[in-house]
N, C-alpha and C positions, 0 to 999 in steps of 0.2 A: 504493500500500500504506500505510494508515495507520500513523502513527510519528512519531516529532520529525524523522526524515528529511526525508521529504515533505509532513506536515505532512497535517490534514483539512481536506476543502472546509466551511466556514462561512461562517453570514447573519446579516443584522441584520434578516430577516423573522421576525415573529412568527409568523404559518403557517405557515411551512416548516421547523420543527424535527420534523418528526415522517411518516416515508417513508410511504406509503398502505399497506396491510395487505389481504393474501388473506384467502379463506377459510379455505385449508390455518394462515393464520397463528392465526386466531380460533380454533378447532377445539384446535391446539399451546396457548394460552395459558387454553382452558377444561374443559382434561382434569385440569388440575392441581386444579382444584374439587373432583374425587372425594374429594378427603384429608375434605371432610365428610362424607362416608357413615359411615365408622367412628365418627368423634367425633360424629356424633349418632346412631347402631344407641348404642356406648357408653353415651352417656347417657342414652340411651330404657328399652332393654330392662332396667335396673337397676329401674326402678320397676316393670314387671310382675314381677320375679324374687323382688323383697321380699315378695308379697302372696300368692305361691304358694301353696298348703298344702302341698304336696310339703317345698318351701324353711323355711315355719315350724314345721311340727313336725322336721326334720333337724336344726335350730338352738334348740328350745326344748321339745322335749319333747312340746309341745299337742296333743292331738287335734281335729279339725274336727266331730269329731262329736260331742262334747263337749256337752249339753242348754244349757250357759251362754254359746254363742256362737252361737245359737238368733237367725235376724232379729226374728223376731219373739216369741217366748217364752223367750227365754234374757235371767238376771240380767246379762251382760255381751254384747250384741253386737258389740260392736267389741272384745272383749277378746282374738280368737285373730287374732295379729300380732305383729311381732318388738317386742322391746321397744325402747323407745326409743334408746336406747345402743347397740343392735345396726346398727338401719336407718341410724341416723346415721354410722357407725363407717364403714358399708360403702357407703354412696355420697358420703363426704365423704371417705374415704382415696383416693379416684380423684385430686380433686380437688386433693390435699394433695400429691399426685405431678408434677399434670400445672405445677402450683405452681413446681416447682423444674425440673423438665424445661424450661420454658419462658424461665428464667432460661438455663441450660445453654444452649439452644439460639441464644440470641445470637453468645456467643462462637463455637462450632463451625460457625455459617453465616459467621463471617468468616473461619475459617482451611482450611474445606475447602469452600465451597459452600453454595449455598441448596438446589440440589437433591439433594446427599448428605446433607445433615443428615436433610431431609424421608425420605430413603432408610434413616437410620439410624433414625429415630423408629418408623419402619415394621417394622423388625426387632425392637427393643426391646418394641414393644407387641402384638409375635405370642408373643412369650416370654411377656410379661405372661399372656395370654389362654388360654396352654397351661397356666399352674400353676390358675387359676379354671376352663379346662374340668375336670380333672385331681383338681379338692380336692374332699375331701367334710367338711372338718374348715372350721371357722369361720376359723383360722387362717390355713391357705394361702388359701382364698378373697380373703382381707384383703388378704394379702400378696401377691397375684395382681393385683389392683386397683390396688395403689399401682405397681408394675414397668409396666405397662398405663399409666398413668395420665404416667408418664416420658414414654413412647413419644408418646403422645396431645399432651403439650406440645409435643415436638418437631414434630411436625405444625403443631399448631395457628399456632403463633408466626411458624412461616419460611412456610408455605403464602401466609399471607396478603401476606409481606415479599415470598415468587417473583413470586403472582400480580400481586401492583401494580409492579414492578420488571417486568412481560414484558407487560403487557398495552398495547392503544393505548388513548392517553387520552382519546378520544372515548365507549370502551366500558369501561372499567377501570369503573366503579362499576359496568357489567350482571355484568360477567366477575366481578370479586368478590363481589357478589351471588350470582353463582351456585355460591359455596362456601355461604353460609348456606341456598341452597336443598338442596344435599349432604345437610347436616346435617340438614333437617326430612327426607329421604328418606331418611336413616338410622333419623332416628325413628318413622317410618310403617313400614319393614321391622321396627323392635326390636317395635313393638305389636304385628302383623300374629304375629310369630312368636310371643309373650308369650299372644297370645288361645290361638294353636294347640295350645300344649302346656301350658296353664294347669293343665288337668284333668290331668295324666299319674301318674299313681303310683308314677314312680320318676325316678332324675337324672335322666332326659333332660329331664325338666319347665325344670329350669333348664341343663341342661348344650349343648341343644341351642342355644337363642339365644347363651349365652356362647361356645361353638366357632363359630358363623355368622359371628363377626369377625373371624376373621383372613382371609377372602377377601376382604373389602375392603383390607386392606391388604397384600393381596396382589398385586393388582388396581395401585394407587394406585404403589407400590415398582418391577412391570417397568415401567409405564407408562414412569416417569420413566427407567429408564434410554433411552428414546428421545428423549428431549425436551433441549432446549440448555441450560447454564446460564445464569444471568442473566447480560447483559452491564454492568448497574452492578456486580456481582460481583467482574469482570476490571477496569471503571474503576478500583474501591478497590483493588484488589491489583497497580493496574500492567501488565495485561496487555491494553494497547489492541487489539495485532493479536487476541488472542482473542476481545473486545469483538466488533469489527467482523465477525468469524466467526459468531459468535450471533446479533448483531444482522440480519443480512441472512439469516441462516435464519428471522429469527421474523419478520421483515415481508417475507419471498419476493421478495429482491432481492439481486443482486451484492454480494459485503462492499467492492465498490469505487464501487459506483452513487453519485454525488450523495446519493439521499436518506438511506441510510445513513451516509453521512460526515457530514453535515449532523446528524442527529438525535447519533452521537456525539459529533462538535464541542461540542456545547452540554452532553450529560451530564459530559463531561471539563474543559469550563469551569466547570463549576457546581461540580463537583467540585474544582476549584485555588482559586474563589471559598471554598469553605466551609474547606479548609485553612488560607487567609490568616485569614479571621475567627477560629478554633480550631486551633489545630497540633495534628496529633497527637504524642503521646509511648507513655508503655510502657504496658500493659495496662493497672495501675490508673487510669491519666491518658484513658486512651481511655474507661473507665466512667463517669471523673469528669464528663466533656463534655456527658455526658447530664443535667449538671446547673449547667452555666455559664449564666452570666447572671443579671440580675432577674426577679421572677416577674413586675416590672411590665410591663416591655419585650417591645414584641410579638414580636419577633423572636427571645425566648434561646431556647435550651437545654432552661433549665428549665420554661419557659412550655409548650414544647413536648411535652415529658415529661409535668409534669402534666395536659396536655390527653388523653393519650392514655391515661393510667392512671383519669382521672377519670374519661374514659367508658366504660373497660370499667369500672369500678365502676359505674356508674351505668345500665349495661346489664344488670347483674346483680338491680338494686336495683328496676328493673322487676316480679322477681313469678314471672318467666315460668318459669325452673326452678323453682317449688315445684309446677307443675301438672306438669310435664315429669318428675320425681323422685321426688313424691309425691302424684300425682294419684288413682293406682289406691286407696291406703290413704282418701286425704283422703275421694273419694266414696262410699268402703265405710261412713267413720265415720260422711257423714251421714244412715244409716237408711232411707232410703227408695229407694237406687238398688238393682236388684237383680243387673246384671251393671257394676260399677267399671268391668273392663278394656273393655268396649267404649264407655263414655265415653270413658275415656283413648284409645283409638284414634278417636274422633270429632275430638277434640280435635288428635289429630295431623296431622289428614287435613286439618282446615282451616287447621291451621300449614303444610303443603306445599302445598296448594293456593293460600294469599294469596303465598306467597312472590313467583312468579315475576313479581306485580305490580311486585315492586319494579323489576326489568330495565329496565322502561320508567320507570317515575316517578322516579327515584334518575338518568336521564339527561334527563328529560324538566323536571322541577322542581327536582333538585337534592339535596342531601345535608340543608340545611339546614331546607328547611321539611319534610321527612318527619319529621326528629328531634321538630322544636314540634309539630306538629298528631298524629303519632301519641304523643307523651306525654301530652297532652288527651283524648284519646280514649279513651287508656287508663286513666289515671288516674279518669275516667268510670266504666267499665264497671266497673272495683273497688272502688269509692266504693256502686255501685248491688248487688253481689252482697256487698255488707259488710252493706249496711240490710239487704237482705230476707235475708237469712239470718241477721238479730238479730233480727228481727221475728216473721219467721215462718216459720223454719227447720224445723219440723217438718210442712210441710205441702207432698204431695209437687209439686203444682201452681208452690210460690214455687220448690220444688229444682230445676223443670225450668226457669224462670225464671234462678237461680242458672247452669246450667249455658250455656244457651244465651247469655248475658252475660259468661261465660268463655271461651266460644266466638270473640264479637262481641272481646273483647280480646285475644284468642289472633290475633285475622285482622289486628289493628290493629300488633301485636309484629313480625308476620311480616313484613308489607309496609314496616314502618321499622326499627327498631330494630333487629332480627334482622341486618338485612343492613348500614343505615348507619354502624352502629357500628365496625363490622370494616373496613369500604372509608375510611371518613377517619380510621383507626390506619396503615392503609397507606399513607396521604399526605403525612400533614404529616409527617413527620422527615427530615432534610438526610442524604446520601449517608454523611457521616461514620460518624453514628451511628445508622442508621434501620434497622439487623437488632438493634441494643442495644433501641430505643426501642420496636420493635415488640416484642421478646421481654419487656421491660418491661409493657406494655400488655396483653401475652397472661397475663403472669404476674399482674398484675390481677384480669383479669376470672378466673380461677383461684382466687384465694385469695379472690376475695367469692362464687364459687362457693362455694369448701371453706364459707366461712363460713355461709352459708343453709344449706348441706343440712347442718352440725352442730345450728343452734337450732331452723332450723326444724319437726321433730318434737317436741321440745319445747315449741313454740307450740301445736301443736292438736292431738296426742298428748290422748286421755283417760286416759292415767294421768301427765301434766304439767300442761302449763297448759290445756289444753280448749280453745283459744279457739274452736274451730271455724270457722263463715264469718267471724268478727269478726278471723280474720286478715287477709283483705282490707282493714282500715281499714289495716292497716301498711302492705301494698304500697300500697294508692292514696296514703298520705302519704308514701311513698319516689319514688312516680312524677310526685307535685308537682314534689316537687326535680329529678325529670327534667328535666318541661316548663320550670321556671325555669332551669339549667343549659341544655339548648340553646340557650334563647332568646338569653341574654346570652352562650355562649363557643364557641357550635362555628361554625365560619366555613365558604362555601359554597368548594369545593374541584373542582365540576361544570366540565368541558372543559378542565381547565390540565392540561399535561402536570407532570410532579414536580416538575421545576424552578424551573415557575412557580408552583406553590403554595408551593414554598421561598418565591420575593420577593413572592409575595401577602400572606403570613402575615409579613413585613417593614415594608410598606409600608399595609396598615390594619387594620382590628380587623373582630371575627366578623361585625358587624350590620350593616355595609358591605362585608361581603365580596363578593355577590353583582354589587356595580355596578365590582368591580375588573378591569381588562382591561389585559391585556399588552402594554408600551411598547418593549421593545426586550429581546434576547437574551444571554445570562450571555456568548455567545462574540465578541456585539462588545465588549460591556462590558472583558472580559478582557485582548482584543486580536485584531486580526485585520490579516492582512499585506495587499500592495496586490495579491496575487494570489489574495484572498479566500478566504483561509489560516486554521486556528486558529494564532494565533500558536508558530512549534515550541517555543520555549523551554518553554511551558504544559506541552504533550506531553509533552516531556525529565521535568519536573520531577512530574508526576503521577506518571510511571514509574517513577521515583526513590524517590519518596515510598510509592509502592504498595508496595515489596519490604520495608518496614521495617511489619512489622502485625503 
């Protein structure tokens, strides 16, 4: 029975940290994905809901039939749409919620779970969705959004911390991968519905897509009441025998079998390793941690933090939510498309369809070169629907040029970025502080969310700055800085279990990451008895230490 009693079987084998894994266990640690259905239906279906006519005269008065919103013989064609401050207001207050939601949700996955929080998030964001199916005033809609938007954080943040925390590390970048696949099948459902009821001439237009989500999180919420909680969870709080209980539920084995004692041995030594480096103290000292160290030093804290906040910023910085947000308006504006939403559903269909690429290249090549060569690629394809839509933007043959090159970087986003982003936020942060750091990181990519969908109508809005395709020179010069950021800081993180990307990220820097291989185990290092023991004392004092959080 593991405990400081008896003490867990541990190795000074590098292979042998980690029990062999059923399918029943693969299946357990990739149902947890679902939580991206919602959060991308969410973010999807907001851009077909803006461009309704139902939606914009409810909110502005317009008529559609209006002679001056005329494609072709009306003085304003692009002029019946919400106004700018409206569209902005209403898919950046999402953002603004799931902002702070996602902060919140650090703490609450350390003091009740990873998978109650992700439980809680799920109820918070059905309430959200009740007052936006519910409103017919611009108000509550708002205010529906940002409640939703809580919920959504919560999700977003601990999902990713469950899934990397339960998955084997052989498949952890397929497995989290296939949360960013969720999400594009979220958005493919939000188009899918958005087309259906586009035409409708009363709420249902927009009432019906916004009610379609709370099944997904309905869905996502019992699931998990069947599913085990994390067993790093129980490490941090001290609760080894529970540990060892989850642990042989998620890899289909005895919680007394060898391999499970073995693989906890090492999460428990890694875990006494990173208290000795950092003690914890009282709440604010436990925040603070997430910020100890030099930014120089491979190994702090802070290095670590800022890697994780930089790339979701800088997965945001990408582009790809301006097509995803305000795709439907963007193609309307530029005069020649004659059905938007069925671009914007093209568009989505090859974001779901490149995704499931990633499953195999993201284990197959690595985390590191998807990040470089899809920021090239992309940065490409925005570069090239920048020119010809300065060139020769009114001409419907460059638009369908434009489109299909939105397309070609929409496939390039999916297959890297979309997914690798989120699977090495899940890795590199040390047991201490890796639900702060991940909440941290979600709350990133969040607020440079919030932040594009506030300017970004603003940018090519025709009653702001106009830029029309010339906004692409912005993302292709945001996605420069992609390509140079991966190049020089994201380190390969491909086949290490967590704890060895803990001392990988120690012991060399990102652009020799890939030739790093594992020397020897956190549980001999630590100590191990002559009856090939984690040493008990370790146990005692983990145990110890867990109950004061």
């Amino acid at each position: 029975m593991p405990g400081g009693a008896v003490g867990l079987v541990a190795t000074a084998d590098t292979g042998r940290i980690e029990a062999p894994v059923t399918l029943k266990a693969y299946l357990m640690c990739a149902f947890a994905a679902i939580g991206g259905i919602f959060f991308g239906y969410d973010s999807g279906y907001i851009n077909g809901v803006i461009g309704m006519n139902y939606f914009i005269t409810l909110y502005t008065g317009l008529d559609p039939n209006d002679p001056r919103f005329n494609a072709t013989t009306g003085s304003d064609p692009g002029g019946f749409a919400l106004p700018s401050w409206q569209s902005s207001l209403i898919v950046s207050i999402l953002s603004a919620g799931t902002f702070f939601g996602a902060l919140m949700a650090g703490d609450i996955a350390d003091f009740t779970g990873r998978r109650t929080t992700i439980i809680l998030g799920c109820l918070v964001f059905i309430v959200g969705v009740v007052l936006q199916t519910a409103s017919s005033t611009y108000g509550l809609f708002v205010a529906g959004r940002l409640v939703a938007g809580f919920g959504i954080g919560f999700v977003s943040a601990i999902i990713i911390l469950y899934m990397s925390e339960i998955a084997p590390k052989k498949v952890r970048g397929a497995i989290v991968s296939g949360y960013q696949f969720c999400i594009t099948i979220g958005l493919l459902l939000a188009s899918c519905v958005d087309y259906g009821t586009q035409n409708y001439t009363t709420s249902a237009s927009y009432r019906v897509p916004v009610g379609l989500q709370m099944l997904w999180a309905m869905i996502l919420a019992l699931g998990l009441f069947f599913l085990p909680e994390s067993p790093r969870y129980f490490v941090k709080r001290g609760k080894i025998d529970r540990a060892a209980d989850v642990l042989g539920r998620l890899r289909g084995q005895p919680r007394d079998s060898e391999f499970v004692q073995t693989e906890l041995a090492e999460i428990v030594a890694n875990h006494e390793y990173e208290l000795q480096v950092i003690p914890q103290g009282s709440y604010f000292t436990s925040w603070a941690n997430c910020f100890k160290g030099s930014l120089w030093e491979q190994k702090s804290n802070l290095r670590r933090t800022i890697l994780g906040t930089s790339l979701q910023m800088m997965q945001q910085w990408t582009g790809i939510n301006f097509i995803f947000y305000f795709g439907s308006t963007f193609f309307k504006q530029l005069g020649t498309i004659s059905n938007p939403f069925l671009i914007s559903l093209v568009t989505t269909l090859v974001n779901v369809c490149s995704t499931p690429i990633s499953f195999y290249t993201i284990e197959r090549y690595g985390r590191r070169p998807l990040l470089v060569w899809g920021a090239l690629f992309m940065l490409i394809c925005e570069f090239l629907v920048a020119i010809m839509g300065t060139t020769d933007g009114s001409n419907p043959t460059t638009v369908k040029a434009e489109i299909a090159f939105i397309c070609i970087y929409v496939f390039f986003f999916a297959s890297t970025w979309g997914p690798g982003a989120w699977v090495i936020v899940g890795e590199i942060y040390p047991l201490p502080i890796r639900s702060r750091g991940v909440a941290l990181s979600a709350a990133s990519n969040w607020l440079w969310n919030c932040i594009i969908a506030v300017i970004a109508p603003y940018m090519y809005d025709k009653d702001e700055g106009n830029l029309g395709a010339k906004v692409f020179f912005i993302w292709g010069a945001l996605c420069t800085a992609c390509f140079i950021y991966a190049y020089f800081l994201i380190p390969e993180t491909k086949g290490l279990s967590l704890e060895q990307v803990d001392r990988m990220l120690e012991e060399t820097n990102p652009r020799n990451s890939s030739k790093w291989v594992p020397h020897s185990t956190f549980a001999a290092e630590m100590g191990l008895t002559d009856k090939g023991t984690l040493a008990p004392e370790i146990v005692e004092d983990v145990e110890r230490k867990g109950s004061v959080v």
